[in-house]
N, CA, C and O of each residue as an XYZ file, in Angstrom:
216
protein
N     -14.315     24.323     55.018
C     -14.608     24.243     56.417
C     -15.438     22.982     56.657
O     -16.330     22.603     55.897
N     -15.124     22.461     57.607
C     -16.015     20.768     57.490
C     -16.792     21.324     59.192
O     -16.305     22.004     60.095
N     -18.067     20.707     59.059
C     -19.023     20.618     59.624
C     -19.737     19.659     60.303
O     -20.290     18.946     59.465
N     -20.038     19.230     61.651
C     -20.782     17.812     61.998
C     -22.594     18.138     61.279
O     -23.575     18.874     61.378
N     -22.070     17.029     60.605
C     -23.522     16.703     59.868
C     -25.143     16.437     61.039
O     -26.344     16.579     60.809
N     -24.415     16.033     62.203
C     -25.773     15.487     63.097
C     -25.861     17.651     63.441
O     -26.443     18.254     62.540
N     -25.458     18.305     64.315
C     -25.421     19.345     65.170
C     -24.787     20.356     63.963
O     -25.444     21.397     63.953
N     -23.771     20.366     63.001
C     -23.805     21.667     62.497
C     -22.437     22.376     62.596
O     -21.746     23.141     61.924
N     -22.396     21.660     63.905
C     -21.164     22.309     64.351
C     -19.706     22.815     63.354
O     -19.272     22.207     62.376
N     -19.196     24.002     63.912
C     -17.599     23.665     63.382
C     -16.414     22.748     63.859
O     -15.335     22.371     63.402
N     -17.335     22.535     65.291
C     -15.738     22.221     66.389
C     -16.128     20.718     66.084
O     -16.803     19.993     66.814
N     -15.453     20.328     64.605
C     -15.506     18.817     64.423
C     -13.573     18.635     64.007
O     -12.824     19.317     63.308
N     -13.426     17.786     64.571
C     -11.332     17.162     64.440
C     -12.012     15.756     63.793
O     -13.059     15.112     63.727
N     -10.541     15.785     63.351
C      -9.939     14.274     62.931
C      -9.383     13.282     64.160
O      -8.793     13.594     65.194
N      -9.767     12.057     63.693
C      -9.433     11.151     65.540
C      -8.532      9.952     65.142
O      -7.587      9.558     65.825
N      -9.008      9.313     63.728
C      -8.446      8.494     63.210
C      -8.286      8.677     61.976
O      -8.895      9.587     61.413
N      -7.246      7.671     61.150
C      -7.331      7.803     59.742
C      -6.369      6.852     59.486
O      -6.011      5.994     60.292
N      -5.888      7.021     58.205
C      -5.483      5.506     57.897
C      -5.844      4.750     56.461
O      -6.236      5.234     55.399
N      -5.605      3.595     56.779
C      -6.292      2.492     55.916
C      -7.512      2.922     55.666
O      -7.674      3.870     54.897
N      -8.746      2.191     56.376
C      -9.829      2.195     56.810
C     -10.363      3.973     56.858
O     -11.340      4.160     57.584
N      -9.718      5.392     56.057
C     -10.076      6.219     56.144
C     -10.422      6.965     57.176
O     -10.565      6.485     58.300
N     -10.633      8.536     56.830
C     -10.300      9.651     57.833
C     -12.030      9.343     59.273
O     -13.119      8.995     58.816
N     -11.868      9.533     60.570
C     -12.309      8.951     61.387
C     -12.807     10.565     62.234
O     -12.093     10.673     63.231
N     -13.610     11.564     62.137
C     -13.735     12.431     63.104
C     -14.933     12.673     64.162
O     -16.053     12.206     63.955
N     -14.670     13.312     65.125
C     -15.314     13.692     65.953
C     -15.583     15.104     66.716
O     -14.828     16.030     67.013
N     -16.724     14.920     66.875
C     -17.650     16.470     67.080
C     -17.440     16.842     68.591
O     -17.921     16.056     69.408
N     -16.926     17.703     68.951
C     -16.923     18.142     70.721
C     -17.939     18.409     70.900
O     -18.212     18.050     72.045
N     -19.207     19.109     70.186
C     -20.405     19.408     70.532
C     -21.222     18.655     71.186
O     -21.487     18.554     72.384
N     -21.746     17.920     69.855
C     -23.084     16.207     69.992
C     -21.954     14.962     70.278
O     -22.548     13.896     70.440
N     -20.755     14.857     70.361
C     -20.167     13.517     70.350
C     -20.047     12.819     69.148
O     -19.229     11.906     69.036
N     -21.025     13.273     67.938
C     -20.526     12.248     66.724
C     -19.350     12.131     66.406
O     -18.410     12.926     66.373
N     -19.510     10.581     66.059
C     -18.410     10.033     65.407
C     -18.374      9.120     64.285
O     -18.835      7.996     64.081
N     -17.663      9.973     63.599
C     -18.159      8.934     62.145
C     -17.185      9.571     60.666
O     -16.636     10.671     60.598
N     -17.206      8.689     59.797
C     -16.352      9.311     58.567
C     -17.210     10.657     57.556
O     -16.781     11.326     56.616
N     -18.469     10.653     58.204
C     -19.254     11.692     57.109
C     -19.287     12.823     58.071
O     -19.574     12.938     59.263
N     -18.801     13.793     56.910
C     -18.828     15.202     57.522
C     -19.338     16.452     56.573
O     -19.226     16.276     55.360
N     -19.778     17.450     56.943
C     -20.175     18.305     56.168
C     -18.892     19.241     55.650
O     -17.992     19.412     56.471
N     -18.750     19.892     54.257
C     -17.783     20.376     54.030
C     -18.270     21.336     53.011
O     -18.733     20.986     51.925
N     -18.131     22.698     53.454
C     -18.851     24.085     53.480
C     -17.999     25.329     52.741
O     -16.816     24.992     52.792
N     -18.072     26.105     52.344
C     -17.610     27.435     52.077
C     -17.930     28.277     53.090
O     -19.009     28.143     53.669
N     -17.056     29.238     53.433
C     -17.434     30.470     53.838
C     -18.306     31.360     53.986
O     -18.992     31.666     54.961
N     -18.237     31.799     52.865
C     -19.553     32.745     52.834
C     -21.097     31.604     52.548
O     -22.009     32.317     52.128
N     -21.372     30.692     52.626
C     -22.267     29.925     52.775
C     -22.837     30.029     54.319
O     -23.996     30.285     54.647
N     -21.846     29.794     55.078
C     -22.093     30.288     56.808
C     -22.859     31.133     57.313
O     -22.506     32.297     57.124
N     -24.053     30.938     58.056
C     -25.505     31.363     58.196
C     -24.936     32.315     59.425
O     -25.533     33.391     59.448
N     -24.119     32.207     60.258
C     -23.783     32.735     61.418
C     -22.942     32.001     61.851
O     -22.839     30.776     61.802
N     -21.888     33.305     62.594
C     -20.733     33.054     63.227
C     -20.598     32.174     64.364
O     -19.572     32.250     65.040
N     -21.391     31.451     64.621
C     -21.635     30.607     66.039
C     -21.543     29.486     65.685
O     -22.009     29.134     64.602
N     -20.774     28.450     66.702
C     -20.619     27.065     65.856
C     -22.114     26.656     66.009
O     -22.865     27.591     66.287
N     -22.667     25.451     65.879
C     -23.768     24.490     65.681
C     -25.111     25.465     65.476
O     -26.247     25.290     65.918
N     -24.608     26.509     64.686
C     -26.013     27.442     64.041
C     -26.121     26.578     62.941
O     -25.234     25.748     62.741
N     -27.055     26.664     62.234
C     -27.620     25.689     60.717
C     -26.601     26.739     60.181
O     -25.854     27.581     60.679
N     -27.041     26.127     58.456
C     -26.205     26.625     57.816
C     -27.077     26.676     56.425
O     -27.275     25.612     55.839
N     -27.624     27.960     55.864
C     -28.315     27.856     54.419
C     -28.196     26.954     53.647
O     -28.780     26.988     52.564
């Protein structure tokens, strides 16, 4: 499960990709950027997107 690293969020997509590598963005905070958080399941602190995450 990939994660916005600034907010937490789940509701992060892919926007670009390519050459120059995968490009996503967060509906939450707006980030945009190639670093993303990338999570397990049962790691998930709560069912709510942009809750932290243990």
């Amino acid at each position: 499960m990939l994660c916005c690293p600034v907010c937490k969020s789940r509701e992060i997509f892919p926007v670009a990709g390519g050459y120059m590598g995968q490009v996503y963005l967060c509906k939450n905070c707006k980030y945009r950027g190639s670093f993303v958080l990338e999570i397990d399941d049962d790691e998930v602190k709560s069912d709510e997107p942009g809750e932290p995450v243990k």
